[in-house]
KEMARDREN-554081 format. One record per atom (N, C-alpha, C): residue number from 1; residue in three letters; chain; atom name; x, y negated, z. Coordinates in Angstrom, 1 decimal. Atoms other than C-alpha are relative to their C-alpha. Example, Ala and Ser with C-alpha at 12.3 -4.5 7.8 and 13.67 -1.06 7.14 Angstrom:
// KEMARDREN-554081
- 1;ALA;A;N;0.9;1.2;0.0
- 1;ALA;A;CA;12.3;4.5;7.8
- 1;ALA;A;C;0.9;-1.2;0.0
- 2;SER;A;N;-0.9;1.1;0.0
- 2;SER;A;CA;13.7;1.1;7.1
- 2;SER;A;C;-0.8;-1.1;0.8
// end
This chain:
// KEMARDREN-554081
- 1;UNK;A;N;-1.3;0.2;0.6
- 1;UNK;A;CA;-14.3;3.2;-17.3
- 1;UNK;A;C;0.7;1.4;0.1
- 2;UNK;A;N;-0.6;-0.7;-0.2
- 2;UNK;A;CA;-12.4;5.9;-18.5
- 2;UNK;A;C;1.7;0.1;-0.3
- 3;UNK;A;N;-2.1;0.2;0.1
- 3;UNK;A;CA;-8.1;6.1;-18.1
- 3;UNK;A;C;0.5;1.3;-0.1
- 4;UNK;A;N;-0.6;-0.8;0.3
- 4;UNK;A;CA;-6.2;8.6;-19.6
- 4;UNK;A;C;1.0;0.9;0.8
- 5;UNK;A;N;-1.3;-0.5;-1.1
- 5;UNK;A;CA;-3.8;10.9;-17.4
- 5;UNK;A;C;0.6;1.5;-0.2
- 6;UNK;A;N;-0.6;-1.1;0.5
- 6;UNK;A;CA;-3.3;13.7;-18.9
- 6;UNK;A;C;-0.6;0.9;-1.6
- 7;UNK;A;N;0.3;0.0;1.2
- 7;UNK;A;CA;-3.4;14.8;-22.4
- 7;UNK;A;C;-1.3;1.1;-0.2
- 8;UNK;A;N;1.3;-0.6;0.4
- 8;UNK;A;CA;-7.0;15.7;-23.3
- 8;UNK;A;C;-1.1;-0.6;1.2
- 9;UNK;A;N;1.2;0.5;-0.9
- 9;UNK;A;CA;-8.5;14.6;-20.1
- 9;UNK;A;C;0.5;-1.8;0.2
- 10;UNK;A;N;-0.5;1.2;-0.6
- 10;UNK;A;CA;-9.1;11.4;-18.3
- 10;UNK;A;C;-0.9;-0.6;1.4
- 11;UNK;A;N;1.4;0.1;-1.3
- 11;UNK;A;CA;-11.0;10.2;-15.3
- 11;UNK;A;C;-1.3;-0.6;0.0
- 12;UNK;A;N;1.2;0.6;-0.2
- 12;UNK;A;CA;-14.3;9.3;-14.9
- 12;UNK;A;C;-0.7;-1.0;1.2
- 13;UNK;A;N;0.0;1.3;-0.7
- 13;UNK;A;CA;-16.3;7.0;-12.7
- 13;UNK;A;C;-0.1;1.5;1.5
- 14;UNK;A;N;-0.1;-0.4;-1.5
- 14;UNK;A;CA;-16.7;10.4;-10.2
- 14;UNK;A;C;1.3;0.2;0.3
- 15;UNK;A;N;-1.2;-0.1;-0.5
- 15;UNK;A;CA;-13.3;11.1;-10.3
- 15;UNK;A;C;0.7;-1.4;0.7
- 16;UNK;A;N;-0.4;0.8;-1.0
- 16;UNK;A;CA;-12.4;7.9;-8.8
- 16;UNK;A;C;-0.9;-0.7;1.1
- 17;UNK;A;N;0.7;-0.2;-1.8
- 17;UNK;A;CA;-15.4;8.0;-6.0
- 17;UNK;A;C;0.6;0.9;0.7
- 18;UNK;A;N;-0.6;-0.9;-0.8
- 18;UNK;A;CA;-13.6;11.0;-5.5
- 18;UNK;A;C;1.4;-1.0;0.8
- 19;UNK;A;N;-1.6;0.7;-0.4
- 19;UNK;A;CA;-9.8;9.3;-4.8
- 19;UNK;A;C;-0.8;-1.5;0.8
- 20;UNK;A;N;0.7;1.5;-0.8
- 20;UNK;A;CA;-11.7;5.7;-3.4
- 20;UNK;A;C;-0.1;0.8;1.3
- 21;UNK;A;N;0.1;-0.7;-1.6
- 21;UNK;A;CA;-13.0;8.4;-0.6
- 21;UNK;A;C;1.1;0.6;0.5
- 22;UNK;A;N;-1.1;-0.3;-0.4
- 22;UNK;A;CA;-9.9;10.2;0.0
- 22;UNK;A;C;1.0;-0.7;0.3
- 23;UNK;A;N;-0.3;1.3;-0.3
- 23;UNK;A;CA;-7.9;7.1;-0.1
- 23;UNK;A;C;-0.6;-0.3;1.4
- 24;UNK;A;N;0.6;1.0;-0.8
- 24;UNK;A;CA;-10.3;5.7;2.7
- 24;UNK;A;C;0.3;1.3;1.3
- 25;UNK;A;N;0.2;-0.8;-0.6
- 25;UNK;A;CA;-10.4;9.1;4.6
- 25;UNK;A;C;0.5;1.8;-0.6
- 26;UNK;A;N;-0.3;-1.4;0.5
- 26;UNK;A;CA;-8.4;12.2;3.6
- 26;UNK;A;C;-0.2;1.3;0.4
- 27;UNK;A;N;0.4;-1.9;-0.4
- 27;UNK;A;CA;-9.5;14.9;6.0
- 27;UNK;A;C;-1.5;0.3;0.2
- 28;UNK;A;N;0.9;-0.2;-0.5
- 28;UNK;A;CA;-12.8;14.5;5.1
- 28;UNK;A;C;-0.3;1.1;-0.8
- 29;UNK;A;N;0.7;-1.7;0.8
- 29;UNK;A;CA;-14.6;18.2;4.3
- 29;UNK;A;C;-0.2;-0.6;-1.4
- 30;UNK;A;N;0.4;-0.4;1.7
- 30;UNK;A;CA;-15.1;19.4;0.7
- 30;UNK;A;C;-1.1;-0.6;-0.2
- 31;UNK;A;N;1.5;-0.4;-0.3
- 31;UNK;A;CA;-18.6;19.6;1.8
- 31;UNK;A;C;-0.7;-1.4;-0.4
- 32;UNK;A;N;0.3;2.1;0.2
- 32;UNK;A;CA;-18.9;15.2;2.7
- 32;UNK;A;C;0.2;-0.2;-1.2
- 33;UNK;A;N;-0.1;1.0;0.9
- 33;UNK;A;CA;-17.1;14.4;-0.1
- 33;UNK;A;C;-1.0;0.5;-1.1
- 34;UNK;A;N;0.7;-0.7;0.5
- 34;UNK;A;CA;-18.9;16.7;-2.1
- 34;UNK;A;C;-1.9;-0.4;0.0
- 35;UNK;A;N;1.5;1.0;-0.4
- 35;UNK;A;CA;-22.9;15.1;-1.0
- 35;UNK;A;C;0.6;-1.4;-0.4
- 36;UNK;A;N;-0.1;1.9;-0.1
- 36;UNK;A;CA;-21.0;11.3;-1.1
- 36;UNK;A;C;0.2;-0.3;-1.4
- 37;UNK;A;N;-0.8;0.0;1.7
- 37;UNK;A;CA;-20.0;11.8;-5.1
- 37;UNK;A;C;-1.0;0.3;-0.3
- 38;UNK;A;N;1.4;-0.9;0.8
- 38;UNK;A;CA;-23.6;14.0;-6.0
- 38;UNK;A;C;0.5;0.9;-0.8
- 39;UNK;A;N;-0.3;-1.4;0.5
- 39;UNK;A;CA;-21.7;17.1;-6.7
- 39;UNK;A;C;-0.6;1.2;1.0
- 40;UNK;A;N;-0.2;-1.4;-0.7
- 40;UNK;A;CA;-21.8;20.7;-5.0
- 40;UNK;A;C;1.3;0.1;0.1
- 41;UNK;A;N;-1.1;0.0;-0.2
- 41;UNK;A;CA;-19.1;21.8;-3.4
- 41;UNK;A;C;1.5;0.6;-1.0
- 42;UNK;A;N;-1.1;-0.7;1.1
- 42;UNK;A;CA;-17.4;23.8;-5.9
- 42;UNK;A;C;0.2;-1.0;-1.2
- 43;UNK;A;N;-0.9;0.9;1.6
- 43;UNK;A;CA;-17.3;21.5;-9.0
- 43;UNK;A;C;0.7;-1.1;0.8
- 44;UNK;A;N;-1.0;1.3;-1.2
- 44;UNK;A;CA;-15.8;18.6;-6.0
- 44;UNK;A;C;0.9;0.9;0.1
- 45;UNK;A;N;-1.3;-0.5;-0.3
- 45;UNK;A;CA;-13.4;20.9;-5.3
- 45;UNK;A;C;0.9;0.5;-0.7
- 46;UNK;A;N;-1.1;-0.3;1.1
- 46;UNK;A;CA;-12.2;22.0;-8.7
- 46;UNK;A;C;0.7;-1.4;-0.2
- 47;UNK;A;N;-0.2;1.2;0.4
- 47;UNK;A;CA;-12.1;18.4;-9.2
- 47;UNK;A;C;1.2;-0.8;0.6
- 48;UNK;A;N;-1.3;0.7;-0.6
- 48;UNK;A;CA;-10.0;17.4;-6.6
- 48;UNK;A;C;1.2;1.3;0.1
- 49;UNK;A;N;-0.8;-1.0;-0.1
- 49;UNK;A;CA;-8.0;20.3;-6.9
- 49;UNK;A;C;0.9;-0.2;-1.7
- 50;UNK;A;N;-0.2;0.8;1.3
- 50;UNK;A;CA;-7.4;19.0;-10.9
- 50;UNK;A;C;0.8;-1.1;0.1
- 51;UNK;A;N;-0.6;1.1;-0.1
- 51;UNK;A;CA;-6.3;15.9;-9.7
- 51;UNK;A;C;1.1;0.0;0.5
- 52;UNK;A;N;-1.6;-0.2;-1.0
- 52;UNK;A;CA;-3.7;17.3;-7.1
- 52;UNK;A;C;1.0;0.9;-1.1
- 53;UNK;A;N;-1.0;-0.4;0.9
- 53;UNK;A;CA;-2.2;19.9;-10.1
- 53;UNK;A;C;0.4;-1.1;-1.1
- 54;UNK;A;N;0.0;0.9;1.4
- 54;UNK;A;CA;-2.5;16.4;-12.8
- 54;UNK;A;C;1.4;-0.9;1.1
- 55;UNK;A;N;-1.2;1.1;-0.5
- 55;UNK;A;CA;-0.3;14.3;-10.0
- 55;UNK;A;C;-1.1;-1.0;0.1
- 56;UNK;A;N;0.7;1.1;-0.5
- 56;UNK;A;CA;-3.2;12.0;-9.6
- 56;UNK;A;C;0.2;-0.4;1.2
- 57;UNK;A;N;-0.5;0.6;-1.5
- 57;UNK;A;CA;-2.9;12.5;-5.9
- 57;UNK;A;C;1.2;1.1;0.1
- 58;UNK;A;N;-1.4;-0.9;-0.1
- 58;UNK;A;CA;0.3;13.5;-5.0
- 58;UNK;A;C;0.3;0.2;1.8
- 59;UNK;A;N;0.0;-0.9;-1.1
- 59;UNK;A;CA;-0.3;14.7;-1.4
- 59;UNK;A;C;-0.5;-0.8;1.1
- 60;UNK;A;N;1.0;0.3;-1.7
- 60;UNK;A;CA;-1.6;13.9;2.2
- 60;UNK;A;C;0.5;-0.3;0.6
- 61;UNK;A;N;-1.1;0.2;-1.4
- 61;UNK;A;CA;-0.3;12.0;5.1
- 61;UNK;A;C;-0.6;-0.4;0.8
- 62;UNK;A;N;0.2;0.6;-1.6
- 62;UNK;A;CA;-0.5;11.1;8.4
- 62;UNK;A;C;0.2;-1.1;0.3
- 63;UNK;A;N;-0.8;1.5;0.1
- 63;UNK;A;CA;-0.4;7.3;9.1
- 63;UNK;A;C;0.1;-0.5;1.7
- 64;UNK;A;N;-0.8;0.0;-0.5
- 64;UNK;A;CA;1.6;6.6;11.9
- 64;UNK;A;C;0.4;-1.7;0.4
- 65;UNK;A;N;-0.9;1.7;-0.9
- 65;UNK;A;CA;2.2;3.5;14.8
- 65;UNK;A;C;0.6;0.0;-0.1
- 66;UNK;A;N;-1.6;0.1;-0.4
- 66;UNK;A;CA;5.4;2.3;14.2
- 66;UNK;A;C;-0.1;-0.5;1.6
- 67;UNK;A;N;0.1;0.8;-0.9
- 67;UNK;A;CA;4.3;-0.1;17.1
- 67;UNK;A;C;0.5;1.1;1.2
- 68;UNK;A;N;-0.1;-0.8;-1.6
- 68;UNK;A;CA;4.0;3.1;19.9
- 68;UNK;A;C;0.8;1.0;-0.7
- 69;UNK;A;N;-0.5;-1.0;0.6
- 69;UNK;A;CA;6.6;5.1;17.6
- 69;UNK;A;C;1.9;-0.6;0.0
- 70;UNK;A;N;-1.4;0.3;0.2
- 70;UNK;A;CA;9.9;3.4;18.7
- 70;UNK;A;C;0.2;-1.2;-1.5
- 71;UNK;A;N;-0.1;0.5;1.3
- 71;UNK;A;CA;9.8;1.6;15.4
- 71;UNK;A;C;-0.8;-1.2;-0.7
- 72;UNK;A;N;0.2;1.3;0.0
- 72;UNK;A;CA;8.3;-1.9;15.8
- 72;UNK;A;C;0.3;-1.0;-1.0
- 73;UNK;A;N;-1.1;1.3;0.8
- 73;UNK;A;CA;10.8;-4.2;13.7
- 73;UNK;A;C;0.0;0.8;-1.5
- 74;UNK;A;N;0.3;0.0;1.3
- 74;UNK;A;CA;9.7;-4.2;10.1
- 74;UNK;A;C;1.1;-1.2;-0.5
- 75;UNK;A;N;-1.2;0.9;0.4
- 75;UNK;A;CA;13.0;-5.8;7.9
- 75;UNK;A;C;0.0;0.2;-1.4
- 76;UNK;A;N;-0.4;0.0;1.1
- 76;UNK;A;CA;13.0;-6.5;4.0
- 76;UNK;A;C;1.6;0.1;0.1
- 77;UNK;A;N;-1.5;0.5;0.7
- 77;UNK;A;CA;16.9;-6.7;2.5
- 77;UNK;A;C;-0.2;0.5;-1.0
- 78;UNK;A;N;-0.7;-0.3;1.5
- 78;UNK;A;CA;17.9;-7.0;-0.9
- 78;UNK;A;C;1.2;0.1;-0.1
- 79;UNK;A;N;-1.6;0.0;0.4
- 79;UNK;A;CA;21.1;-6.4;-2.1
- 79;UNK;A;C;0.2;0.5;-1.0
- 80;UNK;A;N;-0.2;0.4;1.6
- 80;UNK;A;CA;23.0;-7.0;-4.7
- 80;UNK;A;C;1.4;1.2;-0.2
- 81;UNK;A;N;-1.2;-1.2;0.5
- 81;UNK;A;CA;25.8;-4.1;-6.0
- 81;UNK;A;C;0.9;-0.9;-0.6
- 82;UNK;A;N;-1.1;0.9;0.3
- 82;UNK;A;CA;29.2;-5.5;-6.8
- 82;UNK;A;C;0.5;0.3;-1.6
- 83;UNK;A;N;-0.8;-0.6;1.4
- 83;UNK;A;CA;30.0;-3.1;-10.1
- 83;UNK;A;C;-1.6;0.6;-0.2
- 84;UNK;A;N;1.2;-0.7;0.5
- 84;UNK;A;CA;26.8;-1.8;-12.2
- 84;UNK;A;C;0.4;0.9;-0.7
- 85;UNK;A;N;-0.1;-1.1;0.8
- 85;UNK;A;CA;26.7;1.5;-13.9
- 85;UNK;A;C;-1.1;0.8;0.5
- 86;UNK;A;N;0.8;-1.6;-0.5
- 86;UNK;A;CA;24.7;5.0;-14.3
- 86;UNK;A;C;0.8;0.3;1.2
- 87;UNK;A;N;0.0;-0.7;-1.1
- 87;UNK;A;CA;26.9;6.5;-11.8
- 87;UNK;A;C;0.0;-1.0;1.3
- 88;UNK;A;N;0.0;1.3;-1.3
- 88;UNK;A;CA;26.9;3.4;-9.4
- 88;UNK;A;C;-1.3;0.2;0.4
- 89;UNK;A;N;1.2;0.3;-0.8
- 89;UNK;A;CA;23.2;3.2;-9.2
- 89;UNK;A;C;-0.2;1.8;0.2
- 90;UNK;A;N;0.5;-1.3;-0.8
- 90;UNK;A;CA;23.0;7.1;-8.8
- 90;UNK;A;C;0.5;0.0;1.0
- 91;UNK;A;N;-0.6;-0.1;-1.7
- 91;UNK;A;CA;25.5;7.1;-5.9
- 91;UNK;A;C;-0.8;-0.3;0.6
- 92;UNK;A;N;0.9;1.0;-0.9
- 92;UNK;A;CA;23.6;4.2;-4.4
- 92;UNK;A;C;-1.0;1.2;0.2
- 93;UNK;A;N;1.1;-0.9;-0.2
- 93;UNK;A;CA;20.4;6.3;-5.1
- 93;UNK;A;C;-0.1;1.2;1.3
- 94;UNK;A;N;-0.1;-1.5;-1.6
- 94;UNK;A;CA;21.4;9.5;-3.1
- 94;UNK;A;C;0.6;-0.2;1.3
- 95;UNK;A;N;-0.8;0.6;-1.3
- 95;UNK;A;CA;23.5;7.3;-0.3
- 95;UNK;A;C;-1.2;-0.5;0.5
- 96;UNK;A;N;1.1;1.3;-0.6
- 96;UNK;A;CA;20.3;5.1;0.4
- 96;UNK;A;C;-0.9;1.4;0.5
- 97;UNK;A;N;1.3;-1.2;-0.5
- 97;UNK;A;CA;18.0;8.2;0.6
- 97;UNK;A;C;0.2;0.9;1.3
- 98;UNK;A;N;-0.2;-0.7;-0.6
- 98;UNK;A;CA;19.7;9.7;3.2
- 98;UNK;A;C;0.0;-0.4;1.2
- 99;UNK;A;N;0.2;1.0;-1.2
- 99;UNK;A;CA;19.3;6.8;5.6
- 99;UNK;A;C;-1.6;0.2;0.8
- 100;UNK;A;N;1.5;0.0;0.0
- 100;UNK;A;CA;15.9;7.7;7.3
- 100;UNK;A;C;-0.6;-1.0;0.5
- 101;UNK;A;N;0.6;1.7;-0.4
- 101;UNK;A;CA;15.1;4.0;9.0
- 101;UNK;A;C;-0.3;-0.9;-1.6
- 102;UNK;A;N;0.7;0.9;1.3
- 102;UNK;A;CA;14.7;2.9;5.1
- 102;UNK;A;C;-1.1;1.1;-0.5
- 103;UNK;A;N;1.4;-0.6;0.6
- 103;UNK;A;CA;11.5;3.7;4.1
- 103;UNK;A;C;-0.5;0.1;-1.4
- 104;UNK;A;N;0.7;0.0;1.4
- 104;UNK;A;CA;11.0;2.6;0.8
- 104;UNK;A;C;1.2;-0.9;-0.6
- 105;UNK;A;N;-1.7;0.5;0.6
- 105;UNK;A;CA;14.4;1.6;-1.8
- 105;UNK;A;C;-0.8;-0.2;-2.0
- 106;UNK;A;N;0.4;0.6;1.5
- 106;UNK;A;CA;13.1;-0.2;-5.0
- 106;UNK;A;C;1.1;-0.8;-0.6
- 107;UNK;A;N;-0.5;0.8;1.5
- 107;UNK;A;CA;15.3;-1.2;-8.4
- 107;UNK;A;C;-0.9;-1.3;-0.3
- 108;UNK;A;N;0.5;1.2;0.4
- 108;UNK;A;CA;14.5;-4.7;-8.8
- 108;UNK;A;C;0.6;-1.3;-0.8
- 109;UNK;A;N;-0.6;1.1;0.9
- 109;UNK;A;CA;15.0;-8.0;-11.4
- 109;UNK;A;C;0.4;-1.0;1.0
- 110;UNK;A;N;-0.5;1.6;-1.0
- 110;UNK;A;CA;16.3;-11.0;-10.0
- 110;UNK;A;C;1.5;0.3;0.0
- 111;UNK;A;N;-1.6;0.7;-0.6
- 111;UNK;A;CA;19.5;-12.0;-8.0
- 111;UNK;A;C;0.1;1.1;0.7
- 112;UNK;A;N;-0.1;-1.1;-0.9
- 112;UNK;A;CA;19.3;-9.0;-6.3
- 112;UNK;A;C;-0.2;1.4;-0.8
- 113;UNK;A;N;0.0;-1.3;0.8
- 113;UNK;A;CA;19.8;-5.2;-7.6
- 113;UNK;A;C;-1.2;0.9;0.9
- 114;UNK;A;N;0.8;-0.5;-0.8
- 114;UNK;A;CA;17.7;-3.7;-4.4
- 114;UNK;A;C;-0.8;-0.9;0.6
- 115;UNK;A;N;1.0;0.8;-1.2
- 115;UNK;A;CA;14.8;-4.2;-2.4
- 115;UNK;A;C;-0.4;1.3;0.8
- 116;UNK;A;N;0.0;-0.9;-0.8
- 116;UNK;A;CA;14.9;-2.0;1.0
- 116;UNK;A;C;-1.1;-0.6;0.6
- 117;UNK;A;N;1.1;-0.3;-1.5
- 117;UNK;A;CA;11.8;-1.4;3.7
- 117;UNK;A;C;0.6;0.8;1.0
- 118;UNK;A;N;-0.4;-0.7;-1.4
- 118;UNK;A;CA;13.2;-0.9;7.1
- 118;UNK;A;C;-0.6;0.2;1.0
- 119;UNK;A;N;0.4;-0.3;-1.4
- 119;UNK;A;CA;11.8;0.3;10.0
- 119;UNK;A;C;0.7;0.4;1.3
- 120;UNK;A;N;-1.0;-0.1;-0.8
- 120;UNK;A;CA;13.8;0.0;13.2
- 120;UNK;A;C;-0.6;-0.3;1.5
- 121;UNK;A;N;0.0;0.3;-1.1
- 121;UNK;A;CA;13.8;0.0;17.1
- 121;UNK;A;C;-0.2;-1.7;0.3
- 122;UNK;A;N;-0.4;1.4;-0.4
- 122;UNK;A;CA;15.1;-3.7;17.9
- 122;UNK;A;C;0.9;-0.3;-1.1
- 123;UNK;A;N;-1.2;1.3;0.6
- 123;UNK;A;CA;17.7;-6.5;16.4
- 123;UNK;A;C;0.9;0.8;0.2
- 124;UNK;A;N;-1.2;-0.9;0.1
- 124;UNK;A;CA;20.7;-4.4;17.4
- 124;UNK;A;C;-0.2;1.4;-0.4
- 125;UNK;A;N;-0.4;-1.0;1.1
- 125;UNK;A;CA;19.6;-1.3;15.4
- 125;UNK;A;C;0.2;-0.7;-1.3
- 126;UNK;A;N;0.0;0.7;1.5
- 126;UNK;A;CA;19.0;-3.5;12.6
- 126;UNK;A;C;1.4;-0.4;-0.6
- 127;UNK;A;N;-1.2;0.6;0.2
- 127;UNK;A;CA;22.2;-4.9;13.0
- 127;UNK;A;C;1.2;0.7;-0.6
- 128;UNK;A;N;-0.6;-1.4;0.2
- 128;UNK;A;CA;23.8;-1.2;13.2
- 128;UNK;A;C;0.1;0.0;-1.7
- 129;UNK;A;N;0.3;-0.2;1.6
- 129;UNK;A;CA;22.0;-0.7;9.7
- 129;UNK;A;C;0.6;-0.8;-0.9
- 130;UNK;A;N;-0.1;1.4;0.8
- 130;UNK;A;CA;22.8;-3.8;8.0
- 130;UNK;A;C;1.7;0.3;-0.6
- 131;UNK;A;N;-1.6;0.1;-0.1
- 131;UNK;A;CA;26.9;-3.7;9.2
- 131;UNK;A;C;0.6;1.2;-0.5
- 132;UNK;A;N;-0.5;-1.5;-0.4
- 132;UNK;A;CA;27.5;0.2;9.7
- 132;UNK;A;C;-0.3;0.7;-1.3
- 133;UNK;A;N;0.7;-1.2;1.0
- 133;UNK;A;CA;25.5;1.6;7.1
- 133;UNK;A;C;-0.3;-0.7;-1.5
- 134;UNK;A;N;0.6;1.0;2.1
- 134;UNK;A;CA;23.8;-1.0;3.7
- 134;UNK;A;C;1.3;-0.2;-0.4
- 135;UNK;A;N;-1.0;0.7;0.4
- 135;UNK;A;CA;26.6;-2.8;3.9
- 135;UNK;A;C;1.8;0.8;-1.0
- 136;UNK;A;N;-1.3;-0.9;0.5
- 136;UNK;A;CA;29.4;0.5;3.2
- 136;UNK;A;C;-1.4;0.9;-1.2
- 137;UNK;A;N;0.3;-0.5;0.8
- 137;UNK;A;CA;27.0;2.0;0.6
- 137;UNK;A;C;0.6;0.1;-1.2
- 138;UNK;A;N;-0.7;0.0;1.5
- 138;UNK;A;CA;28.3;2.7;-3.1
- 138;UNK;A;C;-0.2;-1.4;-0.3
- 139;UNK;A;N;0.1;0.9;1.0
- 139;UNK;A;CA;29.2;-0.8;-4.6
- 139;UNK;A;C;-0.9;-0.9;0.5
- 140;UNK;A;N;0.5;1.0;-0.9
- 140;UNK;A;CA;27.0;-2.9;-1.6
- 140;UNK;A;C;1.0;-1.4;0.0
- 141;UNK;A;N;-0.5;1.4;0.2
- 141;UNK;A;CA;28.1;-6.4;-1.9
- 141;UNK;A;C;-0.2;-0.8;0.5
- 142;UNK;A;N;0.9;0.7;-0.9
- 142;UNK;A;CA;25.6;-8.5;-0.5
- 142;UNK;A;C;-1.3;0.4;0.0
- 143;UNK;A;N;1.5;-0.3;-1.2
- 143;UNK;A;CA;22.7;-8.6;1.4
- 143;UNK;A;C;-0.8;-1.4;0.3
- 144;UNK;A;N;1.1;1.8;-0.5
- 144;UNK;A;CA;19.5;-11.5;2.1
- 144;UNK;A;C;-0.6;1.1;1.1
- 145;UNK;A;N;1.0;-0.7;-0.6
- 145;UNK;A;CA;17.3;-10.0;4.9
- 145;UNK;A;C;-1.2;-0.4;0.2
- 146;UNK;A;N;1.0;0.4;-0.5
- 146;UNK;A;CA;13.9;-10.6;6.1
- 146;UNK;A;C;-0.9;0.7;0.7
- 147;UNK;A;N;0.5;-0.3;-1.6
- 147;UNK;A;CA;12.7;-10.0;9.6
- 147;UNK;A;C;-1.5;-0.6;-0.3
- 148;UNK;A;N;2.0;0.0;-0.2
- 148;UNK;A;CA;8.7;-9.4;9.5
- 148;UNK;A;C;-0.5;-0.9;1.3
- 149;UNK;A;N;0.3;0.7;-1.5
- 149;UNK;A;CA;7.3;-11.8;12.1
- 149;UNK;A;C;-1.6;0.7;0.2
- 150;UNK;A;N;1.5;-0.5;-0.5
- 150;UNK;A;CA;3.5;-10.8;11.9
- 150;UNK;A;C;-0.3;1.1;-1.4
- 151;UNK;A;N;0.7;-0.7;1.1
- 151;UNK;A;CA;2.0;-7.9;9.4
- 151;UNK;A;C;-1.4;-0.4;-0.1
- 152;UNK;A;N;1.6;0.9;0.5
- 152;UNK;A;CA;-1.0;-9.8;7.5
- 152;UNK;A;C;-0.5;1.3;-0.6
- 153;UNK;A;N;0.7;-1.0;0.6
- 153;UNK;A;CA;-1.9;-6.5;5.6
- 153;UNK;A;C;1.2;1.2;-0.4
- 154;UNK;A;N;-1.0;-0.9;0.3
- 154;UNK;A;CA;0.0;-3.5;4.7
- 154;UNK;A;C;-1.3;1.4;-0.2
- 155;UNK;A;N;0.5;-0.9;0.4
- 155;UNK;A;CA;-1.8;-0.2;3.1
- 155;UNK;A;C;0.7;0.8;-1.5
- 156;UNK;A;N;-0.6;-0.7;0.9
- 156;UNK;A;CA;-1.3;2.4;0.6
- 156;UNK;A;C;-0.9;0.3;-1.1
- 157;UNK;A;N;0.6;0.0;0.7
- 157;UNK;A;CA;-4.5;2.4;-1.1
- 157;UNK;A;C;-0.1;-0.8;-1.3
- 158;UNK;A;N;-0.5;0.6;0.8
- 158;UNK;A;CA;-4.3;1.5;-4.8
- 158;UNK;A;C;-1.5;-0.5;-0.4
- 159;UNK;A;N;1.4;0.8;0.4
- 159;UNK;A;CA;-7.4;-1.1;-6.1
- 159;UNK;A;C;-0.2;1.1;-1.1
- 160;UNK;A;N;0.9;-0.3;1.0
- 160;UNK;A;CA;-9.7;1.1;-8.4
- 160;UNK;A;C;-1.1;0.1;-0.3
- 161;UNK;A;N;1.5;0.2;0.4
- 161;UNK;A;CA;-12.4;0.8;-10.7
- 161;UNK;A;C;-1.3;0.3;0.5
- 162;UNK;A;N;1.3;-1.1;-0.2
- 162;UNK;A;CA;-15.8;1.9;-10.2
- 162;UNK;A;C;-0.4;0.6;-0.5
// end
């Protein structure tokens, strides 16, 4: 299968053995990934070197216990904005971003204008956030929450072809 991503090219089935391995394992050598795909090291490394100037992969991280990192208490909230506009949802935009206990701030359909990912200490930071902070944003109105009780799965790897 091949998917278009940049005008003239598109990926092929090694270009996503490549990202499948990286995905599963990012700091593995040129060298591994390069034998695990059936290239040499150099055309593997132009390749994935292609992929990181295309935006295919857009960079590297470190994944991180909340559990032994202070940061245990996993919290959905939506919320809904009282007044809509361009400059309403930009305020919002650059007000939300600056909160670093939200992790991820998604535009969404429904009854609700947001969907926040929190990561917090305990119940009384959450609470902090919720009162002190979502709640005085640009045009914050209401709020639903939802307190994580068990994490069934959570990853960052995206399902791709073979």
């Amino acid at each position: 299968m091949r998917t278009r991503y940049q005008a003239g090219r598109s990926l092929d089935r090694v270009d996503y053995k490549i990202l499948r391995l990286l995905q599963a394992n990012a700091r593995m050598p040129i060298t591994e990934l390069a034998e695990r795909v059936g290239l040499t090291a150099t055309p593997c490394a132009e390749r994935v070197k292609r992929l990181e100037e295309t935006n295919v992969i857009t960079g590297y991280h470190a994944r991180l216990n909340p559990q032994l990192l202070e940061a245990p208490l996993l919290v959905f909230v939506e919320l809904k904005l009282g007044r809509k506009s361009g400059e309403v949802f930009d305020d919002f935009r650059r007000s939300v971003a600056t909160i670093p206990e939200v992790l991820e701030c998604h535009l969404i359909s429904g009854d609700f204008d947001y969907l926040l990912k929190a990561r917090l200490p305990d119940m009384s930071h959450y609470r902090r956030l919720l009162g002190d902070i979502l709640l005085r944003l640009p045009s914050a109105a209401e709020s639903r929450s939802y307190v994580v009780m068990e994490e069934v799965k959570e990853t960052l790897a995206l399902p791709l072809p073979d």
